[in-house]
RONUFI-431139 format. One record per residue (C-alpha): residue in one letter; x, y, z. Coordinates in steps of 0.1 Angstrom, whole numbers, always signed. Example, Ala and Ser with C-alpha at 12.3 -4.5 7.8 and 13.67 -1.06 7.14 Angstrom:
# residues 2
+----+-------+-------+-------+
| aa |     u |     v |     w |
+----+-------+-------+-------+
|  A |  +123 |   -45 |   +78 |
|  S |  +137 |   -11 |   +71 |
+----+-------+-------+-------+
//
This chain:
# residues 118
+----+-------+-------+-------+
| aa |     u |     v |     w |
+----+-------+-------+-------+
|  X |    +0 |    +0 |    +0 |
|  X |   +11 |   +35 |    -7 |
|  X |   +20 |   +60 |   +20 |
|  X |    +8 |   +93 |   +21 |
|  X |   +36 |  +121 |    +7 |
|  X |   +48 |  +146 |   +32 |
|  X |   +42 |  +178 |   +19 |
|  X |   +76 |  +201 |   +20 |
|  X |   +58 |  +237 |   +16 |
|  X |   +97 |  +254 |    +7 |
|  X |   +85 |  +294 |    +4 |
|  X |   +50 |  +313 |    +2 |
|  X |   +44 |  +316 |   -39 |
|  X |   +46 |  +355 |   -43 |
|  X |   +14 |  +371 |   -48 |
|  X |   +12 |  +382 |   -86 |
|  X |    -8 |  +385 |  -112 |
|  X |   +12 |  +363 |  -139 |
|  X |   +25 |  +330 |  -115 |
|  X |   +62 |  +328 |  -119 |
|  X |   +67 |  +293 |  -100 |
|  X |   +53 |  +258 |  -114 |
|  X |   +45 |  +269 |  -143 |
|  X |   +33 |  +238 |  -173 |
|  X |   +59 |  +251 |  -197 |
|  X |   +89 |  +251 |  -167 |
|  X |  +117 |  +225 |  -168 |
|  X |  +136 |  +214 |  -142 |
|  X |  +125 |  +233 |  -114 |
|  X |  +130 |  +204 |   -94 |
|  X |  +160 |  +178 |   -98 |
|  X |  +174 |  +146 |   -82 |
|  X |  +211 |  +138 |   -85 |
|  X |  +233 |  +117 |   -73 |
|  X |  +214 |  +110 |   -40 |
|  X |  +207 |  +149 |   -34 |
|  X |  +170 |  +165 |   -46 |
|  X |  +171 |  +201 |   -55 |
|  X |  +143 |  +226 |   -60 |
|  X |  +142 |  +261 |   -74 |
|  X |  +115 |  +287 |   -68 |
|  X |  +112 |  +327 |   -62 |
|  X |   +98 |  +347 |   -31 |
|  X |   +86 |  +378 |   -20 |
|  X |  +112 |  +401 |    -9 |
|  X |   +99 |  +401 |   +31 |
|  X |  +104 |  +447 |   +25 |
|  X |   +90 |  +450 |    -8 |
|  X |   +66 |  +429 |   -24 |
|  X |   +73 |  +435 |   -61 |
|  X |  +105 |  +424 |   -59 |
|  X |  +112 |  +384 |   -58 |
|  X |  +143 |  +364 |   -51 |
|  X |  +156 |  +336 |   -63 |
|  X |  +158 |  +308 |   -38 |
|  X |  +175 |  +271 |   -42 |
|  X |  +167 |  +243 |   -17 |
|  X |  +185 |  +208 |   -11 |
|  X |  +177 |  +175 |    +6 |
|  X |  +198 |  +144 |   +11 |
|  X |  +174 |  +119 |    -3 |
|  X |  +171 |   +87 |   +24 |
|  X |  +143 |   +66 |   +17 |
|  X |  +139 |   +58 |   +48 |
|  X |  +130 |   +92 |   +58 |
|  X |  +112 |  +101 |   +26 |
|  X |   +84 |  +102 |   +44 |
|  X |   +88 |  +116 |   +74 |
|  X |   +97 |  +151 |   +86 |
|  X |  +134 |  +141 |   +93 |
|  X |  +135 |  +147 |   +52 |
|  X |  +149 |  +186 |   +61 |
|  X |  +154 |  +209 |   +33 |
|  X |  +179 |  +232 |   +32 |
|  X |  +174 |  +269 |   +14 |
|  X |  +197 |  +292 |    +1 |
|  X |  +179 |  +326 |    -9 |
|  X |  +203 |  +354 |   -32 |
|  X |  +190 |  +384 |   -25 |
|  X |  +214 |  +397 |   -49 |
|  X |  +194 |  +398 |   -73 |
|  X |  +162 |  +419 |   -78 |
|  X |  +132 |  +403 |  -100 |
|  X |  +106 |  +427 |  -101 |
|  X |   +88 |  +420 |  -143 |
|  X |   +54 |  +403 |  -138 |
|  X |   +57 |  +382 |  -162 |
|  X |   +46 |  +347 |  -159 |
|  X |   +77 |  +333 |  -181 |
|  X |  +104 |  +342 |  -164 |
|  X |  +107 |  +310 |  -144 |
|  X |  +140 |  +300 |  -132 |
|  X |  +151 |  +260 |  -146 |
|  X |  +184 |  +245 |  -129 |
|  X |  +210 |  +217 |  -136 |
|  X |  +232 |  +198 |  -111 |
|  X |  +271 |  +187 |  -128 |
|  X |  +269 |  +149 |  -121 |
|  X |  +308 |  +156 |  -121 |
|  X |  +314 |  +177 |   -95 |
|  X |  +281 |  +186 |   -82 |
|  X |  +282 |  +221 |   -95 |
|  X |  +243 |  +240 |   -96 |
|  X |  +235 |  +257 |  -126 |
|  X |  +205 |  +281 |  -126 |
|  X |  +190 |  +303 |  -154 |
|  X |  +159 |  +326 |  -141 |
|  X |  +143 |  +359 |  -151 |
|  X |  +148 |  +357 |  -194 |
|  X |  +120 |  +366 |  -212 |
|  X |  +128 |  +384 |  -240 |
|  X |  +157 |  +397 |  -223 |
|  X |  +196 |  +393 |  -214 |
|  X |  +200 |  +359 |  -197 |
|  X |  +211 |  +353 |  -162 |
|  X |  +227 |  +326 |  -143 |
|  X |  +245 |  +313 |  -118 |
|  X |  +266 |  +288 |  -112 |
+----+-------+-------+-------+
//
């Protein structure tokens, strides 16, 4: 029999009129490598609400604990950078070097220069 999921709420979805996280057309928002799970996602600046900040969260995947709460997350928010266009596209996509582990994320292109980080 199947277990009920345990639901990891990572950061409140901004409030916005175009919905800039989990969108249908978004890849790789969330990734699993090499025993680690990775998600991406934007939120509200806590000053200013029509700014958003990229944020990257991490979990050490043990099936053991898949299901419990001892599946902690970690988060990383840069609040270096300022995304403040309302535009439902510019979703942010990441990719994890099965190499050296290295986390590769592109956010905020729509039309425009690219950014990432690495």
């Amino acid at each position: 029999m199947l277990q009920s999921p345990l639901i990891s709420v990572l950061g409140k979805d901004p409030q916005r009129k175009h919905r800039i996280n989990a969108n249908s057309f978004q890849q790789n928002a969330i990734t699993t490598v090499n025993g680690w799970q990775y998600a991406a996602f934007y939120t509200e600046d806590s000053k200013n609400t029509g700014v958003c900040h990229v944020n990257l969260s991490r979990r050490k995947i043990d099936l053991s604990k898949i299901y419990t709460a001892q599946a902690h997350w970690e988060t990383i928010t840069f609040d270096d950078y300022d995304q403040i266009a309302d535009d439902g596209h510019n979703i942010i996509s990441i990719g994890v070097a099965k190499g050296d582990g290295t986390i590769h994320c592109a956010f905020d292109h729509h039309c425009d220069r690219q950014d990432f980080a690495a």
